[in-house]
Phi, psi and omega in degrees: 000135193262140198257358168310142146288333198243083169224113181231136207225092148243179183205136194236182159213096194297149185230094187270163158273034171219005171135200163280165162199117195304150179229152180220111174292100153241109194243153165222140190217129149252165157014074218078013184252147168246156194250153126251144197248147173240181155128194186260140192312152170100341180273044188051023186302318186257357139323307167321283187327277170343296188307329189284313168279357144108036166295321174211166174236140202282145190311329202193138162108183236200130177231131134277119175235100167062225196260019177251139194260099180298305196199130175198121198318300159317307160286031195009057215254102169232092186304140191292175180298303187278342123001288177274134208282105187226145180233086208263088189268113163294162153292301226245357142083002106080021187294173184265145182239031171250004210247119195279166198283339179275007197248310166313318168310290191343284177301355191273329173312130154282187204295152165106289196322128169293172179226035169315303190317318182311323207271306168348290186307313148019241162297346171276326177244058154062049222225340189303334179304326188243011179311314186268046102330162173249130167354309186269016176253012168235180169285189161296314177330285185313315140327322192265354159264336183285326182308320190304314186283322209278325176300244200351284215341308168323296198102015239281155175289013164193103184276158185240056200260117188263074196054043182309350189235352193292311175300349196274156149309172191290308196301330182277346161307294195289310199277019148254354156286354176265322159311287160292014113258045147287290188313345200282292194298325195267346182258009191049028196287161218209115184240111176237136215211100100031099184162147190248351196258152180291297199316320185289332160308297190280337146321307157223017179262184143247016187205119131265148192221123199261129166265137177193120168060052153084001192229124166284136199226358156196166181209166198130171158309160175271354156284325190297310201273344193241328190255040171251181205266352192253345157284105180239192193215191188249184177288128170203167190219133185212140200256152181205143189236110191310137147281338174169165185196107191246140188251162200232118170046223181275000164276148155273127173249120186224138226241086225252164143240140180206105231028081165045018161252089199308143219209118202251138191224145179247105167257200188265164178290349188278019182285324207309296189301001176243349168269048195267111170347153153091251233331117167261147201200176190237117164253119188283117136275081192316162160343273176300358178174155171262014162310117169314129177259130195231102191232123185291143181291000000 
C-alpha cells in the first residue's frame, strides 16, 4: 500500500516541433509536500499537469488521488476536472472575464463556505483595491494574483501551479511565495508548482523533479539535485540559519533551515568554523560549479 497522496504512472505521446516523443511519467507525491518540476520547454511539464487535473488524457496508465482512482486506462475510467478537489494556476491565468476580480474569488467557494478568506485573499496578494475590476482592467501581473487567490480560495486537497510567479516582479514575487507558504502551512495543502527558477525551488519546494524528453531524469531535494558536482547551474542564492553540524569523514553534514525549510547539506570540512548552530549564513552557487560557497552574515 503506497503511503502517497499521489500517485501517477502514465504514458503519452507529445506532439514537439521536431514530431512525436514518447513520454512515460512515474511519480509519488505525499501528503503535504510541495513538488516542484524544472527542466526545458517542450518537455512535457504542463502537459503532466493538465493531466493530473484531467484537462487532457493519458494515452495509457493510472493516477490515484488517496483512495480515489482519477484516471485508469484499463478500466476506462476517467474523473471529470470539477470532480477531483485541484485548485489549477494557468500560464494564460484562465479568468472568468464577465467576472469582476472579487466575483472571481467568489465563484471558486464551495457552497456554503464563509467567505471571510476572500476579503483574506485580498488583501494578501495586494488586490483589495481592484476587487470591482474585470479581468481585461488588469495588467497580467496583476491577473496572475488573481488566478493564485482564486485556486487558495478552495483550500483545494491538491494545488497545480504553472509558472505562477513568472509575470511578477521580484518584490511581488517573494511576498506571494511567502504567501503560500503560509497557506501551505496552515492547510496542510499538496503542491505540485512548475518553475525555471532555481531560487524559488529551493525556497518552496521539498522535491524537485527534472522532466526532459518527456521523462524524469533526476528527484530529490533540491540540495540533493542541485549541489552534486556534475551538475551544472547558473548563479542564485539563498539564506540560511545552521541548525546543527556534525562531521563525516571527510565531510560536514548540516542540517540548516532555509527559507523556512529545513534543509540537509554535505560541505567540505573547511567549512567547520562557520557552521557553529545559531550562525546564519548565504549560499552562493557560482557559475561554473556547483560547489557550496559559504558567506557568513
Amino acid at each position: 500500500m503506497s503511503d502517497s497522496l499521489l500517485d501517477v504512472h502514465i504514458k503519452h505521446t507529445l506532439q514537439t516541433v521536431h514530431g512525436k516523443m514518447p513520454m512515460e511519467i512515474a511519480l509519488s507525491l505525499p501528503e503535504g509536500q510541495i513538488l516542484a518540476i524544472t527542466g526545458p520547454s517542450g518537455a512535457g511539464k504542463t502537459t503532466l499537469l493538465r493531466q493530473i487535473a484531467g484537462l487532457l488524457t493519458p494515452e495509457n496508465g493510472k493516477i490515484a488521488f488517496g483512495d480515489e482512482i482519477w484516471f485508469d486506462a484499463s478500466e476506462q475510467k476517467a474523473v471529470s476536472p470539477q470532480l477531483r478537489n485541484i485548485g489549477f494556476v494557468f500560464q494564460d491565468y484562465a479568468l472568468f472575464p464577465h467576472l469582476t476580480v472579487e466575483e472571481n474569488l467568489l465563484f471558486g467557494l464551495k457552497k456554503g463556505e464563509d467567505n471571510s478568506i476572500v476579503t483574506e485573499l485580498l488583501r494578501a496578494t495586494e488586490l483589495s483595491s481592484l476587487a470591482a475590476r474585470k479581468p481585461h482592467q488588469l495588467s497580467g501581473g496583476q491577473q496572475q494574483r488573481v488566478a493564485l487567490a482564486r485556486a487558495l480560495v478552495r483550500k483545494p486537497a491538491l494545488m497545480l501551479l504553472d509558472e505562477p510567479f513568472a509575470a511578477l516582479d521580484y518584490d511581488m514575487r517573494y511576498h506571494l511565495q511567502d504567501m503560500l507558504l503560509k497557506f501551505h502551512r496552515q492547510h496542510q495543502l499538496t503542491m505540485i508548482i512548475v518553475t525555471h527558477d532555481i531560487g524559488e525551488i529551493f525556497r518552496l519546494a521539498d522535491q524537485v523533479a527534472i522532466i526532459e524528453n518527456g521523462k524524469i531524469t533526476r528527484k530529490g531535494t533540491p540540495t540533493e539535485i542541485y549541489a552534486k558536482d556534475e551538475f551544472k547551474t547558473g548563479d542564485f542564492v539563498i539564506f540560511g540559519e545552521v541548525l546543527s553540524c556534525v562531521t563525516q569523514a571527510d565531510q560536514l553534514l548540516v542540517s540548516a533551515l532555509v527559507e523556512n525549510k529545513v534543509r540537509q547539506l554535505t560541505l567540505p570540512l573547511d567549512f567547520a568554523p562557520q557552521m557553529i548552530p545559531g550562525n546564519t549564513f548565504t549560499l552562493h552557487y557560482p557559475m561554473d560549479s556547483a560547489r557550496v560557497m559559504l558567506i557568513r552574515h
